[in-house]
C-alpha positions as CSV (number, residue, x, y, z in Angstrom):
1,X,74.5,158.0,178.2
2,X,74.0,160.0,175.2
3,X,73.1,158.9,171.7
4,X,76.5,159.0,170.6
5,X,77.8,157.4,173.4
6,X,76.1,154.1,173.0
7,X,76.7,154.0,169.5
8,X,80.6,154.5,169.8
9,X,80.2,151.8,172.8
10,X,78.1,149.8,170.1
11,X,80.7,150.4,167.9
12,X,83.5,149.0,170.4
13,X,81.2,145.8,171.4
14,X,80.6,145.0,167.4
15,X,84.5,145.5,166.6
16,X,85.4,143.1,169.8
17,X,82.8,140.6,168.9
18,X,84.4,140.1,165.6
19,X,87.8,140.3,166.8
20,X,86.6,137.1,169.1
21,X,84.2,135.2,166.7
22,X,88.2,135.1,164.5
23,X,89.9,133.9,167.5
24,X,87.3,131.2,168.0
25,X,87.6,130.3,164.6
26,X,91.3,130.0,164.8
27,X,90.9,128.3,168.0
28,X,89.2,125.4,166.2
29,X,91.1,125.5,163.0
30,X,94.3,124.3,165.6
31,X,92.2,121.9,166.9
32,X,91.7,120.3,163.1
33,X,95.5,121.4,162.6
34,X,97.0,119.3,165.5
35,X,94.2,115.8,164.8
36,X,94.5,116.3,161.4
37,X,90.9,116.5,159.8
38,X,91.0,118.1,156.4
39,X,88.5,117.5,153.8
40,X,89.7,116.2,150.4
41,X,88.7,117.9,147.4
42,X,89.5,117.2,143.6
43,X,89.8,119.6,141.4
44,X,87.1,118.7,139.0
45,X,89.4,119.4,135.1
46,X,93.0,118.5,136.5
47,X,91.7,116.3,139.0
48,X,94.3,117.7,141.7
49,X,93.7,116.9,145.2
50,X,93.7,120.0,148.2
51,X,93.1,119.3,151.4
52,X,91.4,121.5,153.8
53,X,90.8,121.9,157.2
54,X,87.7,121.1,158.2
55,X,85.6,123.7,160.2
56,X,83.5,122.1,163.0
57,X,81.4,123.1,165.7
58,X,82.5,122.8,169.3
59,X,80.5,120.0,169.1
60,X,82.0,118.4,167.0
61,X,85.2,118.8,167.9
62,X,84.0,117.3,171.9
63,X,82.4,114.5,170.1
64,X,85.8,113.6,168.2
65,X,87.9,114.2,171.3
66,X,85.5,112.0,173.0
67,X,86.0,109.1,170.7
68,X,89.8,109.2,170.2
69,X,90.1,109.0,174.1
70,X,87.5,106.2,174.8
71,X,89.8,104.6,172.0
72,X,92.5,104.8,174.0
73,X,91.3,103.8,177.5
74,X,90.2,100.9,175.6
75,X,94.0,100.1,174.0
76,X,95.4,101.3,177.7
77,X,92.4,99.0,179.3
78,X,93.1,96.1,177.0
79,X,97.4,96.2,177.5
80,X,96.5,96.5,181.0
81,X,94.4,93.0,181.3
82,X,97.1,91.5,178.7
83,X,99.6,92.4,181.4
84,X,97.8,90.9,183.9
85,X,97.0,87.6,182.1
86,X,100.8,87.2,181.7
87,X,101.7,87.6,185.6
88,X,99.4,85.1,186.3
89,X,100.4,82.9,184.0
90,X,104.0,83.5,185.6
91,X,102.4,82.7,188.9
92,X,101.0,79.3,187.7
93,X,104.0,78.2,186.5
94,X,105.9,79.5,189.6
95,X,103.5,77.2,191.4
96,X,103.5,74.1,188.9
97,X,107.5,74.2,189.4
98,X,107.1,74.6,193.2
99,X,105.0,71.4,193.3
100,X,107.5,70.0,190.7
101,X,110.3,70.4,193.5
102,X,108.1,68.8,196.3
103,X,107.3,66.2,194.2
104,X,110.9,64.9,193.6
């Protein structure tokens, strides 16, 4: 390759890089769009509030994903048990009536 090739293909690679990094960006600006973390500023003389997405890492974002599902295989874990407690509560007092009858 010649001198001016690599620097036009440099040229390509640098303009594509950006193109992505913006993408990316958007990509996790949707992710703060759709769970709905903005930062709350005031304005400091008319004391207005703005809210603005927050920009976090993908970190960030995997850690807070993280937590909102544990949160809610713990609700689907704890309806789940409650569910269970009541069908064997049924089943007792299906039994306590069936020893009811026998007892008559």
């Amino acid at each position: 390759m010649t001198k001016e090739e690599v620097q036009k293909e440099n040229a390509v690679l640098k303009e594509d890089n950006r193109r992505l990094g913006e993408q990316e960006k958007e990509l996790r600006k949707g992710f703060a769009r759709v769970f709905g973390w903005f930062n709350q500023t005031q304005d400091r003389w008319t004391h207005e509030v703005k809210e603005e997405l927050k920009e976090l890492s993908w970190a960030e974002i995997f850690a807070k994903v993280g937590k909102l599902l544990a949160t809610v295989r713990e609700s689907t874990n704890a309806e789940y048990i409650e569910r269970q407690e009541e069908r064997l509560r049924n089943i007792e007092r299906s039994i306590e009536n069936l020893f009811q009858k026998d007892n008559k």
